[in-house]
PAMINU-377530 format. One record per residue (C-alpha): residue in one letter; x, y, z. Coordinates in pm, whole numbers, plus 50000, padded with zeros to 5 digits. Last residue first. Layout:
N
AXYZ ...
This chain:
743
X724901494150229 X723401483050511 X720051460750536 X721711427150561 X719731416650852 X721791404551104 X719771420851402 X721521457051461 X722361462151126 X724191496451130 X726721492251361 X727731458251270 X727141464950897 X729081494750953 X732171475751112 X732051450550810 X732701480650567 X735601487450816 X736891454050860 X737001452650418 X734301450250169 X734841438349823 X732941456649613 X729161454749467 X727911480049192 X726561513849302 X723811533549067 X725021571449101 X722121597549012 X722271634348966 X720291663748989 X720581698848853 X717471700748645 X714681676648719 X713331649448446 X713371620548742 X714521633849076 X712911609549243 X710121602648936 X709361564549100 X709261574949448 X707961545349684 X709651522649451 X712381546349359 X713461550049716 X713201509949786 X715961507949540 X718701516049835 X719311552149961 X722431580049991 X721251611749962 X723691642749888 X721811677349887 X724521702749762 X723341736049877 X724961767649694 X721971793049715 X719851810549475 X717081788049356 X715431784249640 X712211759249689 X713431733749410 X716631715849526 X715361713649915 X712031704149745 X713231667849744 X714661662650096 X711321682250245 X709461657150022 X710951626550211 X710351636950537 X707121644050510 X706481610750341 X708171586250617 X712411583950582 X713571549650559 X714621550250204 X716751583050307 X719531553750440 X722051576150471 X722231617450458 X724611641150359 X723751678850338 X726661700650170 X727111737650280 X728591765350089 X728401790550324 X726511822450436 X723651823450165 X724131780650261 X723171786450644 X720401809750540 X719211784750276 X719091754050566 X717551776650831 X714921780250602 X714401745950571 X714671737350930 X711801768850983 X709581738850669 X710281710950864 X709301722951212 X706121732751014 X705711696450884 X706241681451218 X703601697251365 X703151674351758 X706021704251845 X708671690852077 X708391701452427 X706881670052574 X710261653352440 X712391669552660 X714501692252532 X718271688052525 X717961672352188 X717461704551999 X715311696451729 X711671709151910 X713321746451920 X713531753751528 X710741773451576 X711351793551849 X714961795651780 X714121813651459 X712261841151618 X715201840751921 X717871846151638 X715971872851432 X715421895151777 X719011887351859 X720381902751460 X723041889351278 X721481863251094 X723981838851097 X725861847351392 X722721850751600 X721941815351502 X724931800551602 X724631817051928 X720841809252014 X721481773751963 X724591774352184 X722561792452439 X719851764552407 X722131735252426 X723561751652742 X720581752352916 X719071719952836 X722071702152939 X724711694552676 X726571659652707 X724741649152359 X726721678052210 X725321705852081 X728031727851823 X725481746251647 X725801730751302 X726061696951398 X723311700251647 X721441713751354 X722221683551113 X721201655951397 X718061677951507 X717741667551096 X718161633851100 X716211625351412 X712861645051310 X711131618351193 X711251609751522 X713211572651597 X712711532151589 X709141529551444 X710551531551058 X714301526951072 X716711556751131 X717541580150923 X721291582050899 X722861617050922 X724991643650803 X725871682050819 X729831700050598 X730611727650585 X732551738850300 X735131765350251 X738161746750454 X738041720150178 X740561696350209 X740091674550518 X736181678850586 X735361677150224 X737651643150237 X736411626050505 X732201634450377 X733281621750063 X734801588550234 X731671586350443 X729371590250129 X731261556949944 X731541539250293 X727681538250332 X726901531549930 X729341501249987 X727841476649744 X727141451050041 X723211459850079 X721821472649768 X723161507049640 X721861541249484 X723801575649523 X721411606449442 X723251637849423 X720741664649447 X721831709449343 X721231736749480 X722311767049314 X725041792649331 X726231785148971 X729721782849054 X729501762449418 X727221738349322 X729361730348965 X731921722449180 X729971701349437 X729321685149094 X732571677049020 X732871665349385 X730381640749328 X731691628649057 X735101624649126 X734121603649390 X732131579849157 X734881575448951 X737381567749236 X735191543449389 X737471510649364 X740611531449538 X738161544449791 X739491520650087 X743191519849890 X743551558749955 X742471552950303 X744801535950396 X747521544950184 X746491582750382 X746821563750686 X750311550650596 X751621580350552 X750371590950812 X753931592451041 X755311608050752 X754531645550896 X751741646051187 X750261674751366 X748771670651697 X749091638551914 X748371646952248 X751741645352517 X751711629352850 X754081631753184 X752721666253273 X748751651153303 X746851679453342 X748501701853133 X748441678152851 X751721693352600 X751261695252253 X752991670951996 X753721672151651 X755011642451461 X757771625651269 X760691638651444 X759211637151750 X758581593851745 X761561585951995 X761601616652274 X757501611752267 X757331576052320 X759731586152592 X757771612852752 X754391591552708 X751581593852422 X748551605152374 X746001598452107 X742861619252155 X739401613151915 X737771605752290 X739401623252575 X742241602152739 X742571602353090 X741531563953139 X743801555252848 X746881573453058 X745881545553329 X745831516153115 X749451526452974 X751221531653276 X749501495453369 X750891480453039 X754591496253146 X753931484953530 X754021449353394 X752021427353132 X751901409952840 X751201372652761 X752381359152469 X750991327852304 X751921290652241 X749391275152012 X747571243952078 X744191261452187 X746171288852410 X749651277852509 X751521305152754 X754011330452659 X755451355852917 X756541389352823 X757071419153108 X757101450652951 X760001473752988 X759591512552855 X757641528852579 X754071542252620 X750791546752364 X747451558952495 X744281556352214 X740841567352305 X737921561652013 X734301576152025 X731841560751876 X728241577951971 X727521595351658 X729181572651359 X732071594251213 X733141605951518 X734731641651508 X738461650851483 X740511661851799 X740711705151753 X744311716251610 X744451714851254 X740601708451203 X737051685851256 X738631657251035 X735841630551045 X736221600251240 X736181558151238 X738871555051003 X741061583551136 X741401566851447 X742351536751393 X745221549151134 X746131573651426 X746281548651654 X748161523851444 X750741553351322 X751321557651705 X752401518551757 X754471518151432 X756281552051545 X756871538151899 X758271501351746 X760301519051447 X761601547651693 X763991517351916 X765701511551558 X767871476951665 X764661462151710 X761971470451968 X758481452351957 X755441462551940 X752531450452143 X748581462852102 X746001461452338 X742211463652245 X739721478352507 X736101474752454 X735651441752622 X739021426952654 X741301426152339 X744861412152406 X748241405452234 X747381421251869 X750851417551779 X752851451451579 X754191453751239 X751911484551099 X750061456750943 X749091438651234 X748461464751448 X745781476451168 X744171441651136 X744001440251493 X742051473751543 X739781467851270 X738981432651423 X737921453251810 X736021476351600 X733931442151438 X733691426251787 X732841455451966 X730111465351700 X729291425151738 X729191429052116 X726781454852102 X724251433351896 X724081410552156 X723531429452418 X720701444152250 X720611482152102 X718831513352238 X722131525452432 X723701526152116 X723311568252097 X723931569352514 X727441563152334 X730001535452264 X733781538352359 X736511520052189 X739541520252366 X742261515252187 X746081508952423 X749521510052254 X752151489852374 X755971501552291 X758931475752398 X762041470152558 X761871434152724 X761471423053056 X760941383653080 X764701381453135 X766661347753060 X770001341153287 X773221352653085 X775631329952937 X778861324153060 X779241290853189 X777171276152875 X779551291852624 X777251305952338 X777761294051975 X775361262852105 X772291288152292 X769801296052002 X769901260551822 X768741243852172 X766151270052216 X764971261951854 X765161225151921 X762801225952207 X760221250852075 X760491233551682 X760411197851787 X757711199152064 X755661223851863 X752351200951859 X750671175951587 X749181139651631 X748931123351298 X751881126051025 X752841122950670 X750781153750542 X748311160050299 X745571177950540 X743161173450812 X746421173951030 X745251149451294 X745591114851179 X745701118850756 X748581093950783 X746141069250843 X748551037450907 X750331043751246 X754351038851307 X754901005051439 X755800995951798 X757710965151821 X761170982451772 X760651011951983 X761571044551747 X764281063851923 X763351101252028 X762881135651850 X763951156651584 X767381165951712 X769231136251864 X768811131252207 X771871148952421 X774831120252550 X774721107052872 X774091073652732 X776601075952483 X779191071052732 X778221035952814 X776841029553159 X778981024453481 X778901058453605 X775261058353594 X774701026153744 X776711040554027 X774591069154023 X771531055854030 X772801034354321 X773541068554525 X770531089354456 X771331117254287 X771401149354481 X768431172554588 X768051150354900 X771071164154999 X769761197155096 X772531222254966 X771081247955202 X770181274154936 X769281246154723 X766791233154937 X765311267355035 X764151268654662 X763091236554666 X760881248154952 X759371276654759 X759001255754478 X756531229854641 X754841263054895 X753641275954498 X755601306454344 X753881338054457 X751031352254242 X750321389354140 X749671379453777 X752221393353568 X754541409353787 X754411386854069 X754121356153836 X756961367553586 X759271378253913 X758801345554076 X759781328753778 X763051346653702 X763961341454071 X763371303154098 X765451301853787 X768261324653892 X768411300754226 X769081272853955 X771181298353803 X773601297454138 X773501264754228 X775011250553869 X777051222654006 X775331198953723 X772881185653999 X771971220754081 X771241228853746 X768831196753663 X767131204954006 X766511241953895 X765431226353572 X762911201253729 X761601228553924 X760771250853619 X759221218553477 X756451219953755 X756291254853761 X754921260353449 X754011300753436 X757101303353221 X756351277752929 X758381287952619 X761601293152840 X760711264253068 X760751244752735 X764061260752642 X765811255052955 X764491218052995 X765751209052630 X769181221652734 X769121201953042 X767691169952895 X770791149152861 X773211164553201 X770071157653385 X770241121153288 X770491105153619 X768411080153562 X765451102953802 X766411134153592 X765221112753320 X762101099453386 X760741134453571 X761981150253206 X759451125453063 X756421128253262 X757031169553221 X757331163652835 X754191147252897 X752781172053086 X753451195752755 X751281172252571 X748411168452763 X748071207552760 X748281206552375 X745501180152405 X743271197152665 X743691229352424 X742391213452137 X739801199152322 X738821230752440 X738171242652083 X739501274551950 X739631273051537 X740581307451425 X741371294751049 X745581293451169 X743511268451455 X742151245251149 X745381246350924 X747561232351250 X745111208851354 X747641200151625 X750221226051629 X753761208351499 X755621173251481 X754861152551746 X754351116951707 X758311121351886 X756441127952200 X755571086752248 X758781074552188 X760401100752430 X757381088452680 X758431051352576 X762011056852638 X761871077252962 X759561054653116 X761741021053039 X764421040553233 X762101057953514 X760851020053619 X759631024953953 X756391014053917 X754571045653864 X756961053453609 X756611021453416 X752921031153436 X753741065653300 X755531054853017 X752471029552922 X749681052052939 X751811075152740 X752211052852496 X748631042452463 X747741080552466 X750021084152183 X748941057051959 X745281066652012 X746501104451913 X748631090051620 X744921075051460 X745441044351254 X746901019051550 X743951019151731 X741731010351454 X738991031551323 X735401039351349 X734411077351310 X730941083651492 X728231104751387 X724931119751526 X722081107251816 X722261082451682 X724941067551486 X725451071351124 X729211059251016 X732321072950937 X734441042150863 X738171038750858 X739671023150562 X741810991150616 X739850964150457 X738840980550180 X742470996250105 X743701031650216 X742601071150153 X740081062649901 X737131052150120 X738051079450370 X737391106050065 X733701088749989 X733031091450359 X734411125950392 X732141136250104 X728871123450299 X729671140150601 X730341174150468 X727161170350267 X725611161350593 X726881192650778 X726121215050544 X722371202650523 X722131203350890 X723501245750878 X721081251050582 X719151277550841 X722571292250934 X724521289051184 X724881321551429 X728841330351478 X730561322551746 X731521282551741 X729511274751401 X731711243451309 X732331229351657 X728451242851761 X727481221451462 X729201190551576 X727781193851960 X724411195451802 X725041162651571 X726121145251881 X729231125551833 X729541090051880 X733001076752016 X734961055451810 X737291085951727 X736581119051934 X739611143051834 X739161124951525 X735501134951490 X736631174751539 X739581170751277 X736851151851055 X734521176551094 X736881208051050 X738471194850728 X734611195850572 X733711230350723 X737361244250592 X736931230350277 X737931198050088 X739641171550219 X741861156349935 X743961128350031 
């Protein structure tokens, strides 16, 4: 049957999970909208969803048998037989199995519960939780599940049958450490099959993975089973008419279930909507990992003999790398909201990139994203992936600032810390919405944490034996402060796949790269200024194009320096901002400055460029209000005059060095702003100045002859790209309340 899109699959998965029950239309829009705003057509989606699964439903079986989606206030409800939807089935089973058990029936208990399970047959809503789908009642059905599996191992450790399950047992307790409920019923499974010693190996294992991983003991139920079998209780043995009717049943029924699942009960037929749960063309309803966890473990252990093999470890060798993305007094102006979508939108960079330098995005709390790599037979291809992510992270959100100094952010106020060690980690795996995944921990993450919190932004360190593996591909200095840790300096092959990177980011704006940088070249030999113009609506990447030529000026041209800026929206900063921005830039001021030091930096810069103190201080005392150290009653009310001394600070700086101004978002700029940017190509006509502008369409509708008719100007008209996570970062950063005003 077909289902349609992701929306329409996701309502009927999320009416299923609620069949003949009436579901709010508010609580189905949050299910389809679970993070991200819905949008004004949201009702309309919704109902054209609706109306399409009706007409699908109607096809998927006979008149008589179709289920029926009908209207019912105060939303919908899906009306359907019992014996159509697996989970129904299952919950009647289980229902059943559990009564039996209740009653002292663990035989008829274990057959329906295994009859129930074997509805199983992978991740409920499999397609809809690969798509990111989280819902709770996802989880309380995956966690309904693995109870039943407990239900049923209970069942058949109490016939006797713990020579049947115990294979199944170890691999589920494998898959399901922090369970202590089934760990227990495998200790008692051992013990029963003369196996006292790795039953105490079980109680052990688990102990260590909730010490280690969460700073729990075992609960006072396992602690006393474990001082059971160190005593050789007797009430851990098999009750003595179970076992007689044990010893007198056929052989086969101590034999291991089949793979695949249980025996089909005779008066219990399979259900009729095959659609059930899946929300796709498949033969089944109620979906879990059952088969492939339990079978998999089962698989994994038969070429090795049972009396010989080794107890499992949670500790395995391993690299995790730490990003820390840290957000400036320069955000401090933004909502809540709108900083967790710039953490949000970092935090998806950084998985993408762990991802496809092999790694597992295990973890991302708050600003911090944590990153696991495993070690294969080559212990360097886990440390080398793990540094090339930080670097690749790293060098997407900065500027190179040269060969030895940490590069500088690309967005003022984003600064990123990476920390990368090798050693044991302790890996657990839990279920999370239907899915069963790792947990990581152990003194090797907290190694980790604590080098992060010495880390200076743009800085990736590392640890001795990160270090020891990954030195053939890159240069390392020494921290002094920290003797254990090495910075990330020079790197051979290890970018490699940074420069594919970023190679495949400008890959579509090639043309308009070469360009610009042809006429940076023509700057340079005619010693004259010259206006690049690049125009784009929001989406055609007019932000990303002028941040890749700013990266690559600052990488291969040691002759250039290099000022930008993003004007800020109208009423939201000085029309100043952009260029105290450039001069801070080009004096070295840091937001961290004091008054004081800002100042003497100031004063410096400017006494190298003209050469003389008197000349310096004269200057200074115009160009004072843009330093950011001063307060704000200090700043000159004449913002045209601070204007024109930035201007001819801007031709001295140029006389001295060919320097490239690169600003974003010029349509905000107010009048005196704007005509400063314009005359910068006409008041001089002796120095190399590139003036690079970056605007949308709203420029030539406040200026219609922007460079119209004027020698040694240039305009670039974007089209749309594909945008990637970084081009979605910059929206986040850029568009504080969802309006697509970003380029």
């Amino acid at each position: 049957m077909e289902l349609g899109g992701t929306r329409q699959r996701a309502a009927l998965g999320f009416l299923l999970l609620h069949a003949n029950r009436v579901v709010p239309t508010s609580q189905l829009l949050d299910a389809l909208w679970p993070t991200d705003r819905a949008p004004m057509t949201a009702r309309k989606i919704l109902q054209n969803a609706v109306w399409r699964l009706r007409r699908a439903l109607a096809h998927a079986s006979g008149p008589e048998e179709a289920p029926e989606l009908v209207t019912r206030s105060p939303g919908y409800m899906l009306r359907v037989r019992p014996g159509q939807i697996d989970l129904l089935v299952f919950q009647q089973r289980v229902a059943e199995g559990r009564a039996a058990l209740a009653a002292g029936d663990p035989l008829t208990a274990s057959v329906v519960l295994r009859d129930a399970l074997s509805l199983w047959q992978g991740v409920a809503l499999a397609d809809l939780v690969e798509d990111g789908t989280a819902w709770p009642q996802l989880t309380a059905v995956q966690e309904k599940r693995l109870d039943v599996m407990e239900d049923r191992f209970e069942a058949e450790l109490a016939c006797g049958g713990h020579h049947a399950v115990l294979r199944e047992l170890e691999a589920f307790v494998e898959a399901e450490p922090l369970r202590e409920r089934a760990a227990q019923q495998l200790m008692i499974a051992l013990y029963r099959c003369g196996r006292q010693a790795e039953a105490l190996g079980v109680y052990n294992r688990v102990r260590a993975t909730l010490v280690g991983g969460l700073g729990l003991e075992p609960g006072r139920q396992m602690q006393r089973l474990q001082q059971s079998v160190l005593t050789q209780d007797p009430s851990l043995d098999l009750p003595t008419e179970v076992a007689a009717r044990r010893d007198h049943a056929p052989a086969e029924a101590d034999q291991a279930p089949e793979e695949g699942g249980g025996h089909e009960s005779a008066d219990i037929t399979k259900p009729d909507l095959a659609l059930a749960l899946t929300s796709g063309d498949t033969d089944t309803g109620v979906t879990g990992d059952t088969a492939a966890t339990a079978d998999t473990g089962t698989r994994d252990r038969d070429s090795r003999d049972r009396d010989t093999e080794e107890p499992l470890n949670p500790r395995q060798p391993a690299t995790i790398l730490m990003l820390r993305f840290q957000l400036g007094a320069e955000f401090d102006h933004l909502p809540p909201k709108d900083i967790d979508r710039v953490l949000d939108a970092v935090s998806q960079l950084a998985r993408e990139k762990i991802e496809e330098f092999g790694g597992l995005a295990a973890a991302s709390i708050g600003s911090v994203q944590l990153g696991y790599f495993a070690h294969s037979s080559e212990e360097a291809c886990g440390a080398a992936g793990a540094v090339r992510v930080g670097i690749a992270v790293r060098d997407c959100l900065s500027i190179p600032s040269g060969p030895l100094a940490p590069p500088a952010p690309m967005v003022r106020g984003l600064d990123v810390h990476a920390a990368v060690t090798t050693g044991e980690a302790v890996v657990t795996r839990w279920p999370v919405a239907g899915a069963v995944r790792p947990w990581i921990g152990g003194d090797l993450v907290d190694a980790c944490q604590d080098m992060l919190d010495r880390t200076p932004g743009g800085e990736i360190q590392v640890c001795d034996e990160t270090r020891r593996l990954t030195e053939p591909l890159v240069t390392y200095h020494h921290v002094r402060k920290s003797p254990s840790n090495w910075q990330v300096l020079a790197v051979g092959s290890v970018t490699e796949g940074t420069e594919k990177l970023c190679a495949a980011h400008a890959g579509e704006r090639e043309c308009e790269l070469d360009l610009m940088h042809g006429m940076l070249r023509r700057t340079q030999h005619r010693s004259l200024p010259h206006l690049i113009t690049v125009l784009g609506e929001s989406g055609f990447g007019k932000t990303r194009l002028l941040m890749e030529f700013q990266r690559r000026l600052a990488a291969e041209r040691d002759d250039v320096r290099v000022l930008a800026g993003t004007v800020p929206r109208p009423g939201t900063g000085s029309p100043l901002a952009v260029p105290s921005e450039m001069f801070a830039m080009y004096c070295g001021i840091t937001g961290q400055d004091s008054e004081d030091v800002a100042l003497h930096k100031a004063e410096a810069a400017l006494l190298r460029l003209t050469g003389r103190t008197d000349d310096a201080r004269a200057m200074l005392s115009l160009l004072r209000p843009l330093i950011a150290a001063v307060p704000h009653s200090h700043r000159a009310p004449f913002t045209d005059e601070v204007l024109a001394a930035w201007r001819d600070f801007l031709f001295k700086a140029a006389r001295e060095q060919l320097l490239v101004l690169i600003w974003d978002d010029l349509h905000h700029a107010d009048d005196i702003l704007l005509e400063t940017v314009e005359h910068l190509t006409e008041s001089c006509a002796d120095v190399p100045l590139l003036n690079v502008v970056g605007a949308r369409a709203l420029l030539l509708e406040r200026r219609p002859d922007w460079a119209g008719g004027r020698q040694h100007t240039m305009t670039i008209s974007l089209a749309p790209v594909d945008g990637d996570a970084l081009d979605r970062l910059l929206k986040s950063l850029l568009v504080p309340d969802g309006n697509a005003d970003v380029a």
